[in-house]
PLY file of the C-alpha trace (Angstrom):
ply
format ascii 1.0
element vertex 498
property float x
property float y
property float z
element edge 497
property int vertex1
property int vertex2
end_header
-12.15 -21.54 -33.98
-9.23 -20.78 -32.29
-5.74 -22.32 -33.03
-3.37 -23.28 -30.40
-1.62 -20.82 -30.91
-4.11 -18.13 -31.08
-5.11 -19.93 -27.38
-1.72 -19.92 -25.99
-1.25 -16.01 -26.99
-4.83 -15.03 -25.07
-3.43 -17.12 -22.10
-0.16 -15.20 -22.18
-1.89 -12.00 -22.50
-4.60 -12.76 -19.67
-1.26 -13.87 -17.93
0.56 -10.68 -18.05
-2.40 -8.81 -15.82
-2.68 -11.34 -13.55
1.44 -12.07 -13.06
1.43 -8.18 -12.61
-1.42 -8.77 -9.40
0.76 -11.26 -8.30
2.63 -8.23 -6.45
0.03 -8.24 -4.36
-1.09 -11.56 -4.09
-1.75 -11.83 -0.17
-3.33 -8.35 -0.82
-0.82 -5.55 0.34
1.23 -5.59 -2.44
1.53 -2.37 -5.05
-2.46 -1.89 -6.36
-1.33 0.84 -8.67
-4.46 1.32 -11.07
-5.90 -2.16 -10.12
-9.62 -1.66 -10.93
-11.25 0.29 -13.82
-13.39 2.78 -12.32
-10.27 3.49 -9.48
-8.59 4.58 -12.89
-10.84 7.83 -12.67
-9.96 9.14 -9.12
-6.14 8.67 -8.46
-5.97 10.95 -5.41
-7.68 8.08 -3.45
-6.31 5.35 -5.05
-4.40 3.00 -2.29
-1.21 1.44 -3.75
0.59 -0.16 -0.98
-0.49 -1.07 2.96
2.59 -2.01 5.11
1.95 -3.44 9.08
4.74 -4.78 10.93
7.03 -4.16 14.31
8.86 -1.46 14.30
12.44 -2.21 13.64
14.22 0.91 14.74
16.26 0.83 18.02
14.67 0.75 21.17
10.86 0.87 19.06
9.78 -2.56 19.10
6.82 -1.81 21.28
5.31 0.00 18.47
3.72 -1.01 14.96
4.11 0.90 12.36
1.56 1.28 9.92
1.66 2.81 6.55
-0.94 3.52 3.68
0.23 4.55 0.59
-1.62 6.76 -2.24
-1.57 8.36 -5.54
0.17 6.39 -7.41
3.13 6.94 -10.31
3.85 10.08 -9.97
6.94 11.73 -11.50
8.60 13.84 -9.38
8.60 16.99 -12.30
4.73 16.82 -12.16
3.87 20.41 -11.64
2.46 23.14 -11.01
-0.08 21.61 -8.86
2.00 18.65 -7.91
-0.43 15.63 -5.86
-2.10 17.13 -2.48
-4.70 15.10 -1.42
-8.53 15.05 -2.19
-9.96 17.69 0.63
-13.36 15.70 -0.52
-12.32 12.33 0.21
-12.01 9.76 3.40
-8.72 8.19 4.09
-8.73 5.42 6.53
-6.61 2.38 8.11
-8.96 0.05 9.93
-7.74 -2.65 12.63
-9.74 -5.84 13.21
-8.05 -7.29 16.67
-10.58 -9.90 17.26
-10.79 -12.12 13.84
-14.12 -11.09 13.20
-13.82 -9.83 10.24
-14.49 -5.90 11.12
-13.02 -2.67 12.38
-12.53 -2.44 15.74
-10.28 1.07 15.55
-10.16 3.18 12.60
-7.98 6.20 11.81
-9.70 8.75 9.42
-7.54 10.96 7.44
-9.09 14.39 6.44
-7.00 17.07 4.38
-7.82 20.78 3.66
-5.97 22.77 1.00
-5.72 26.78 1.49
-4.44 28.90 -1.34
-2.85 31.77 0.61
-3.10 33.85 -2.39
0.38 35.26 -2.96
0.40 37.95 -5.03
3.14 40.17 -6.77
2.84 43.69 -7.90
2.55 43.87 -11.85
2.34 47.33 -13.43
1.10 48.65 -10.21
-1.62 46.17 -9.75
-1.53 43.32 -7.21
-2.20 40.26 -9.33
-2.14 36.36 -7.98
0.95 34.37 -8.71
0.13 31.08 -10.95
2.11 28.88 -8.65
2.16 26.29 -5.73
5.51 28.12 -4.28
6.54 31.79 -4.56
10.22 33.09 -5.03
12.73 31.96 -1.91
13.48 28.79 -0.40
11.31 26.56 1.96
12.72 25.18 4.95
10.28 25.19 7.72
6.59 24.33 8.48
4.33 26.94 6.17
6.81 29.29 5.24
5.47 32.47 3.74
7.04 31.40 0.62
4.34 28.20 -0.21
1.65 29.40 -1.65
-0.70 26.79 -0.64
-0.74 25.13 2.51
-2.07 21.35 3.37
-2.94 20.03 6.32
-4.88 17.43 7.70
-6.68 16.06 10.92
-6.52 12.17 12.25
-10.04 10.90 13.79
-9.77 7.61 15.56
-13.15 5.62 15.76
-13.40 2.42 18.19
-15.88 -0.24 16.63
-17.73 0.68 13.93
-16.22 3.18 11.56
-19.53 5.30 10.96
-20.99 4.88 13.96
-18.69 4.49 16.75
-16.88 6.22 19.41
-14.78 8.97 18.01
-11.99 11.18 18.97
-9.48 13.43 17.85
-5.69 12.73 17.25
-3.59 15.61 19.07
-0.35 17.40 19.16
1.37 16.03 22.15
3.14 19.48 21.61
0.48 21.93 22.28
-3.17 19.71 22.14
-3.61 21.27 18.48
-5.76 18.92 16.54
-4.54 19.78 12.78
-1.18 18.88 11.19
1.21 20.03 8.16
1.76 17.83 5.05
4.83 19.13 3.94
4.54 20.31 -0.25
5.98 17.65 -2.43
9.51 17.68 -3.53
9.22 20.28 -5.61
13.41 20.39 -6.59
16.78 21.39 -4.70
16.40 25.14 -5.61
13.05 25.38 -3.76
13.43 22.91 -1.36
17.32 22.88 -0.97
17.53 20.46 2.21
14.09 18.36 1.72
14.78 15.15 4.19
15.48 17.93 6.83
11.97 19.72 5.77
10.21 16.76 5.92
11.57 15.55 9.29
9.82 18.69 10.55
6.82 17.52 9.58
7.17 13.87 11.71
4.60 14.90 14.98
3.86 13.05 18.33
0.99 12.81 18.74
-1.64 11.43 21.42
-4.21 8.76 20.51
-7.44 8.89 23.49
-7.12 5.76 24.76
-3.25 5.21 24.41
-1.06 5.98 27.66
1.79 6.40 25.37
2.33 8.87 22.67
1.74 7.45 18.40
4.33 9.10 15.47
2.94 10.49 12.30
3.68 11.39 9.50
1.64 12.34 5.80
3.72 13.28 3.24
5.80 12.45 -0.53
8.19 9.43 -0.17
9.88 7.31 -3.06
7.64 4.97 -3.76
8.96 1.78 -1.89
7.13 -1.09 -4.34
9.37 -2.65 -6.76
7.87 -4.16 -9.74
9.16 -4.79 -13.20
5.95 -3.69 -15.05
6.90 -2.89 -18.23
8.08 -6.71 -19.10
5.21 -8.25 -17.31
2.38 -6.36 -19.23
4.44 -7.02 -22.41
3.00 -10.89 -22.39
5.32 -11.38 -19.47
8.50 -10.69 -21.70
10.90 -11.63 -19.03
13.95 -13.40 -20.19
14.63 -15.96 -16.92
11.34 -16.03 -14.91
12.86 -18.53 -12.23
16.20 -18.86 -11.09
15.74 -22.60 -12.11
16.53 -21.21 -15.74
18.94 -18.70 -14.55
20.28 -18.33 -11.14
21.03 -14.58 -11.25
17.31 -13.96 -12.48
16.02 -12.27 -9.15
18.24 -8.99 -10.25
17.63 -9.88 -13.60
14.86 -7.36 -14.29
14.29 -3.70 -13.58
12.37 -1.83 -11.08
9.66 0.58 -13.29
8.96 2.61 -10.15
12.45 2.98 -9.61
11.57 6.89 -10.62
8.19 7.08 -9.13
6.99 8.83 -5.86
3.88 7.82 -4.19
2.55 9.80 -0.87
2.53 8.24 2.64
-0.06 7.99 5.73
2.09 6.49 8.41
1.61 6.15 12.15
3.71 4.22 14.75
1.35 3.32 17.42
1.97 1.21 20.49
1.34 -1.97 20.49
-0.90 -1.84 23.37
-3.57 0.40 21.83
-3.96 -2.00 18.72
-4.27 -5.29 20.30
-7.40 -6.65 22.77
-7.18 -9.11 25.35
-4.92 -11.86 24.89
-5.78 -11.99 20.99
-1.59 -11.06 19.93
-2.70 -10.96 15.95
-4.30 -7.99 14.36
-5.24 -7.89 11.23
-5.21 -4.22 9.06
-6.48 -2.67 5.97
-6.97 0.84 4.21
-9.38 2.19 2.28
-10.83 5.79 0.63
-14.06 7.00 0.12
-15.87 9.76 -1.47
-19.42 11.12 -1.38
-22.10 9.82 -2.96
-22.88 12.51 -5.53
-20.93 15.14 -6.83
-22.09 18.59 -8.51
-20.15 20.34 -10.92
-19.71 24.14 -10.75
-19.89 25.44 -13.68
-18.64 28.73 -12.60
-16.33 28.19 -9.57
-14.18 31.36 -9.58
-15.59 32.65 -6.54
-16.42 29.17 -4.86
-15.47 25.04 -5.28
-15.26 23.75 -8.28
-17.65 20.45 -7.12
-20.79 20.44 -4.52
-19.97 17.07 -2.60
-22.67 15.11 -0.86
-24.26 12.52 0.58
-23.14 8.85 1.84
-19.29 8.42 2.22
-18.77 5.75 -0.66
-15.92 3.42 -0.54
-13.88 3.28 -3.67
-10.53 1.73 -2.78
-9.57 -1.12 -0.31
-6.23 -2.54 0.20
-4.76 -4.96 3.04
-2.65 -7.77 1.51
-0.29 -6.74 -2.04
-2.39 -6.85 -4.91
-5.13 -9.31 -4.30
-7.30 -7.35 -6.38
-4.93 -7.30 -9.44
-3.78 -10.57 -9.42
-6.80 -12.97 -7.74
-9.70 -11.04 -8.26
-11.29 -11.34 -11.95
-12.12 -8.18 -13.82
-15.59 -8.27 -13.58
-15.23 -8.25 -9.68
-12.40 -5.37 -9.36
-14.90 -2.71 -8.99
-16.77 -4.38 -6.33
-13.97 -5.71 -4.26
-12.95 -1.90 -3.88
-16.54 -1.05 -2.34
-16.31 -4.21 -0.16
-15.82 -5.05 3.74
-13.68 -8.06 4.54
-16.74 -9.15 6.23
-18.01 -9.76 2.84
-15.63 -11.44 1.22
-17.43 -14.95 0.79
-18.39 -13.32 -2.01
-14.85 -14.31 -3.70
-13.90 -17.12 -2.72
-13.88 -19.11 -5.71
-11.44 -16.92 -6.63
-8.93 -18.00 -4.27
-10.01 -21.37 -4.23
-9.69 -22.32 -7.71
-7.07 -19.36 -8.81
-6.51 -18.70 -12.63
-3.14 -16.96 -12.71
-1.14 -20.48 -11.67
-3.00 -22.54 -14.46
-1.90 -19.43 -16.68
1.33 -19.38 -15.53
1.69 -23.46 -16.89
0.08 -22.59 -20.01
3.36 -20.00 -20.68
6.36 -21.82 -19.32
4.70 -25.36 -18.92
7.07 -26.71 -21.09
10.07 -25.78 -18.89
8.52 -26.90 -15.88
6.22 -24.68 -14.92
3.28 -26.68 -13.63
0.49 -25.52 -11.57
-0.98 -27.19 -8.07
-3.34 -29.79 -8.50
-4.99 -29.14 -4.53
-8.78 -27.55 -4.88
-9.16 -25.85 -3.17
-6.64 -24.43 -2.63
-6.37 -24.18 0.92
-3.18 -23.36 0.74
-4.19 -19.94 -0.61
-7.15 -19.52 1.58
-4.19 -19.95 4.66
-2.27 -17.58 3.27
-4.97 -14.60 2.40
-7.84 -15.64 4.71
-7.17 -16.86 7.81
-3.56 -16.61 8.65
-0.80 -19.53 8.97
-1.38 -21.54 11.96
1.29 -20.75 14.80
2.54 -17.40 12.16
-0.16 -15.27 12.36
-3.49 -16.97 12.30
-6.17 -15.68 15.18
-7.54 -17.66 18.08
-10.97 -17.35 16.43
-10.98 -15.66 12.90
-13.63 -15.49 10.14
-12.05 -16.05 6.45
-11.24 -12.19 5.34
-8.64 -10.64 2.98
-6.42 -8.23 5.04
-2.77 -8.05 5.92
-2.64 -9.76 9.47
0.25 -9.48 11.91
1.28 -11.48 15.13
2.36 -8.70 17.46
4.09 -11.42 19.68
6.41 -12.49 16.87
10.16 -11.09 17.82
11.57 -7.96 15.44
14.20 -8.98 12.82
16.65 -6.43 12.91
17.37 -4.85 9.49
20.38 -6.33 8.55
18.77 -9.82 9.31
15.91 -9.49 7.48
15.02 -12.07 4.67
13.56 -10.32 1.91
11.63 -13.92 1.48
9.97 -13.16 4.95
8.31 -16.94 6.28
9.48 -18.42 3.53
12.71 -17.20 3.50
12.59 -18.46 7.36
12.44 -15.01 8.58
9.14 -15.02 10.34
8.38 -11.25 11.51
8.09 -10.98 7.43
5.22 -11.24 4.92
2.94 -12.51 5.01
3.03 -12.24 8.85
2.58 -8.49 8.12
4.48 -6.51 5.58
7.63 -4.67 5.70
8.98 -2.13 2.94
12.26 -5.10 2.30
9.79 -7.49 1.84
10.04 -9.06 -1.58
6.46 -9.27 -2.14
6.08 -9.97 -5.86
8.63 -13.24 -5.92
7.29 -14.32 -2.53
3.50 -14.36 -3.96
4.77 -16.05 -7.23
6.12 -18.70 -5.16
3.05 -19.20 -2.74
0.86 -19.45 -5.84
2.52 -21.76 -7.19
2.63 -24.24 -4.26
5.57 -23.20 -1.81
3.39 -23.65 1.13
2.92 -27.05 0.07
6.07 -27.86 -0.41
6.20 -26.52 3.25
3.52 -28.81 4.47
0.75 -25.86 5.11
-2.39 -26.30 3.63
-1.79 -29.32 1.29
1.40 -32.15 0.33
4.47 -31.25 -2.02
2.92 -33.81 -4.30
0.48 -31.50 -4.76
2.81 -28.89 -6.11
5.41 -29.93 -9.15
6.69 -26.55 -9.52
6.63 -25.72 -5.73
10.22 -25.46 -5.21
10.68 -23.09 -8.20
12.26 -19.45 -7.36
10.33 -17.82 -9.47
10.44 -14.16 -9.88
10.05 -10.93 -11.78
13.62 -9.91 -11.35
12.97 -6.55 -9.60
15.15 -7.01 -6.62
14.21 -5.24 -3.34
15.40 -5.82 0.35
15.55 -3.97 3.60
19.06 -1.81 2.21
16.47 -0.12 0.11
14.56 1.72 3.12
15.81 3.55 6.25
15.70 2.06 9.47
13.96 4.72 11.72
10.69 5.91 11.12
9.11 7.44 8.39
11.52 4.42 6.95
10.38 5.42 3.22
12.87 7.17 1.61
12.98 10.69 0.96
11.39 11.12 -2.47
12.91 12.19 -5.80
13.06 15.78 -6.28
11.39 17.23 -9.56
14.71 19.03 -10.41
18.33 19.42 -9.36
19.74 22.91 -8.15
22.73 24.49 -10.25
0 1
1 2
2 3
3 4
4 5
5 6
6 7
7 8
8 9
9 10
10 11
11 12
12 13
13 14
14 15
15 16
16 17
17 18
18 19
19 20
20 21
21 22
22 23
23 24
24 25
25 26
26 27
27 28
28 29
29 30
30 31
31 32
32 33
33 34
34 35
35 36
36 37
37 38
38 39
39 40
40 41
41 42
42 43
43 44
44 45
45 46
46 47
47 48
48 49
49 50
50 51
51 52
52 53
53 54
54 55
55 56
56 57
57 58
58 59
59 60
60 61
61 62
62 63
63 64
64 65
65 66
66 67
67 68
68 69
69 70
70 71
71 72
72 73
73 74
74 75
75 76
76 77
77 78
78 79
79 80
80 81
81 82
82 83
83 84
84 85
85 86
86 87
87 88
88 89
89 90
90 91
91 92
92 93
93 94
94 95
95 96
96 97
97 98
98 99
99 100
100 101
101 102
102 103
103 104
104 105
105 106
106 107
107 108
108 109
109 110
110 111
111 112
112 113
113 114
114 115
115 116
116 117
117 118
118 119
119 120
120 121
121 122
122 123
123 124
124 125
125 126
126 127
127 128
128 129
129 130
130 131
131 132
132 133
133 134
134 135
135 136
136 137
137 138
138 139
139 140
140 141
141 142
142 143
143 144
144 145
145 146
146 147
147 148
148 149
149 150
150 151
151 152
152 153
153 154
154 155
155 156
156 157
157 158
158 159
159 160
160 161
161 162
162 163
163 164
164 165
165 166
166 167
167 168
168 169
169 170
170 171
171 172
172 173
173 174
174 175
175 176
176 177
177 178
178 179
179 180
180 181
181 182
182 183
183 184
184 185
185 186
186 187
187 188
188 189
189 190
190 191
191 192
192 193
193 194
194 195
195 196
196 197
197 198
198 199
199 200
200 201
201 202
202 203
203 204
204 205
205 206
206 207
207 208
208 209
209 210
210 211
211 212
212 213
213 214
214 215
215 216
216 217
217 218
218 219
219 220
220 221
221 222
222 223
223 224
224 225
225 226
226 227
227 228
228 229
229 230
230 231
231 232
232 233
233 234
234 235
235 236
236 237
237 238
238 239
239 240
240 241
241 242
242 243
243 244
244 245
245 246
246 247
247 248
248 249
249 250
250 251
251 252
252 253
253 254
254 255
255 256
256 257
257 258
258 259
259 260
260 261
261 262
262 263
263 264
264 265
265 266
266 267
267 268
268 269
269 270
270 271
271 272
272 273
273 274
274 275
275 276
276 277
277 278
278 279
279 280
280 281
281 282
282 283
283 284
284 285
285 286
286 287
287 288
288 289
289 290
290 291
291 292
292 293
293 294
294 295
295 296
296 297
297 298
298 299
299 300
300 301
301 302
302 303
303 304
304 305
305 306
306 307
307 308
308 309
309 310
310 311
311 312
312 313
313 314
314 315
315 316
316 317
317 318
318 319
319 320
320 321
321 322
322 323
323 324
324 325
325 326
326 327
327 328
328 329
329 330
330 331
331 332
332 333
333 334
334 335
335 336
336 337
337 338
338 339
339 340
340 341
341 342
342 343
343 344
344 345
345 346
346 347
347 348
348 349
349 350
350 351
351 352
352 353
353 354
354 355
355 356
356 357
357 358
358 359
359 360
360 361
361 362
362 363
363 364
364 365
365 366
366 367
367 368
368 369
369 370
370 371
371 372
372 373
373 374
374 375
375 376
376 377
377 378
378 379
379 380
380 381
381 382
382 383
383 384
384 385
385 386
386 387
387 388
388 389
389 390
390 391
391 392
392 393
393 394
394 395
395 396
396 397
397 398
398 399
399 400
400 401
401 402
402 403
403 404
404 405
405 406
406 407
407 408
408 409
409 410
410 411
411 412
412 413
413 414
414 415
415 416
416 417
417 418
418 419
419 420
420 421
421 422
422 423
423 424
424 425
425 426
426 427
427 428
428 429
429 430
430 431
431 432
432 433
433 434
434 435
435 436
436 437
437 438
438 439
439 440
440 441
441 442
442 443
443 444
444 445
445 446
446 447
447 448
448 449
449 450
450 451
451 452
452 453
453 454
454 455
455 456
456 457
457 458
458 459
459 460
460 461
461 462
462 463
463 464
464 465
465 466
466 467
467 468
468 469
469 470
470 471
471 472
472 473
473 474
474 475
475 476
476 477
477 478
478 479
479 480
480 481
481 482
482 483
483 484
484 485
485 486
486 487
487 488
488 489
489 490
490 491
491 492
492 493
493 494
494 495
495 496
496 497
């Protein structure tokens, strides 16, 4: 038999993996290794999904949407550095009706091509081991990059395997494949990289759209900020709520604070996203693979896999970290192969939610006390149907995805509450997400009963600890992030020139 003590350590363990979900609670937070078998296949791993109006000048006709993937990578990762899977599906799905599905999808593909440079060695021409030869890179496939990427954009109205498709194009020329610009390898190869990069930012046409879309694929500095280290170490954080110390939201560290993390961003207009008078859309991303997968044992001359069959889905991603902080582990495997339009399949997980009564079993004894509301309807508001009069649909079946009111007004940068709604900013999350959105401390506050204390969903008698500020002391606001698009920063470089 257990003692308490033995009890209240498994709590505090159990608590540290699902405090480090709460990131992601509305499911768009950082999903860096959420799952177990997601573990295997980092190259399609989704980490972060951002939707919101764009905030640069003169842009606020457009939404910008970004998908994140690969996660923690350290900018000195070489030779091969973190192209994407050529095997694999990328996609960002919008549902602009509430019901649940896609009604436009835009599939990523990527294609690696070793160009093969070779040097002369003893008088034979031999193949250089590297992802760049000697010289600097400074344009788009320089002769000097050994190995180029690119990558086409597919957009599907309605269904995602069977609908309508069409390619994305150049508005410069009608080509229908694009550059990913090689990661940031260091300052001797890449001396000017934000200016390399830029080169790499397209306009493009969408069929459909009267008004040209921005992209852009490429390495960024990972925008999540997370204190992970203290979190998974039984949540080892010295003031978890500003009630107990009111400088603890800059308290902690940021763990990503050296990590990159590669982008799929598009600014669209906001005329070729929405339908009818329906002003919220909601958005998610997700990768797949093929079915099956053969292993050449001899792939000098040829791949080093056979791919085939069925595309697969093995990542999904539309609010922060739903799946690492709501879902339970024996579900995290099948969340990432579901559709929102089977998500009744988890709803006691949101309903009767595990991390807040966790949460009171830790700091319960300085106040700390979870809601008493089930269901929690506060939490089904907040990741399933929207907020009433924020960003809630006309007609909308309960889903997990990041939704967005298109009609809210932009918050100009140096407004912006990192709190979003319930920092009384309300073009923040979780009425979409921007990169200075505070994610982790806002989901530690909605799970533990700020919406009640707000009157949405249930009464602040329902919530004792509902006014707490708690947070994980990783500070992040819109001063961390440009204000023009690709907005994420330029990413670390793997070395510095001398």
């Amino acid at each position: 038999m257990q003692t308490t003590f033995q009890r209240k350590i498994v709590g505090m363990t159990l608590l540290a993996g699902a405090i480090m979900a709460i990131g992601t609670l509305p499911a768009s937070a950082s999903s860096h290794r959420e799952a177990p078998f997601i573990t295997r296949m980092p190259k399609v791993d989704a980490t972060d999904f951002y939707m919101f109006r764009s905030y640069e000048a003169n842009r606020s006709g457009y939404i910008t949407l970004v998908a994140n993937y690969v996660p923690l990578q350290d900018a000195y990762g070489g030779p091969n550095y973190f192209e994407m899977d050529p095997d694999a599906l990328y996609e960002i799905h919008i549902d602009n009706n509430g019901d649940a599905k896609e009604d436009i999808t835009f599939q990523f593909r990527f294609k690696n091509a070793n160009k093969d440079t070779q040097l002369t060695v003893g008088g034979k021409q031999v193949s250089i081991p590297l992802v760049i030869n000697g010289g600097a890179i400074a344009s788009v496939n320089p002769a000097g990059l050994n190995v180029r990427e690119t990558y086409t954009v597919t957009v599907v109205r309605g269904d995602r395997r069977t609908g309508t498709r069409s390619m994305v194009t150049n508005a410069v020329g009608g080509s229908t494949t694009f550059d990913k610009p090689v990661d940031n390898i260091g300052n001797k190869s890449i001396p000017n990289y934000a200016a390399y990069a830029a080169q790499h930012i397209y306009s493009v046409n969408i069929p459909g759209c009267a008004t040209p879309a921005k992209l852009f694929v490429g390495q960024r500095k990972d925008p999540f900020v997370v204190n992970l280290g203290e979190t998974f170490d039984l949540i080892n954080i010295k003031a978890p709520a500003t009630a107990f110390d009111p400088n603890a939201e800059k308290a902690g560290h940021d763990d990503l604070a050296d990590k990159n993390v590669t982008a799929i961003e598009m600014e669209v207009p906001t005329t070729c996203l929405t339908a009818g008078t329906e002003t919220v859309i909601g958005g998610w991303t997700t990768a797949s693979v093929r079915q099956a997968r053969l292993v050449n044992p001899t792939p000098f001359s040829s791949a080093a896999s056979k791919e085939g069959g069925a595309w697969t889905q093995v990542s999904r991603l539309g609010m922060p970290l739903v799946n690492e902080l709501v879902i339970g582990l024996k579900s995290k495997d099948q969340f990432n192969h579901s559709a929102p339009s089977g998500d009744g399949q988890f709803i006691d997980y949101v309903t009767n939610p595990t991390l807040p009564a966790l949460i009171e079993i830790l700091y319960g004894s300085v106040g700390a006390k979870a809601p008493t509301n089930f269901p929690r309807n506060d939490l089904v508001t907040a990741f399933l149907t929207g907020i009433a009069g924020v960003n809630k649909p006309a007609n909308v079946v309960a889903s997990e995805m990041l939704r967005l009111n298109t009609s809210t007004p932009v918050t100009a940068a140096a407004a912006q509450s990192r709190l979003g709604v319930i920092g009384a900013d309300s073009a923040g999350f979780p009425n979409g997400r921007r990169p200075g959105d505070d994610v982790v401390d806002i989901a530690l506050r909605v799970v533990m009963g700020r919406l009640c204390v707000l009157n949405i969903g249930c009464a602040p008698a329902d919530a004792p600890a509902g006014a707490l500020d708690f947070t994980d002391g990783a500070y992040v606001d819109s001063t961390f992030f440009d204000n023009s698009f690709p907005y994420l920063k330029t990413p670390i470089a793997g070395s510095l020139a001398h």
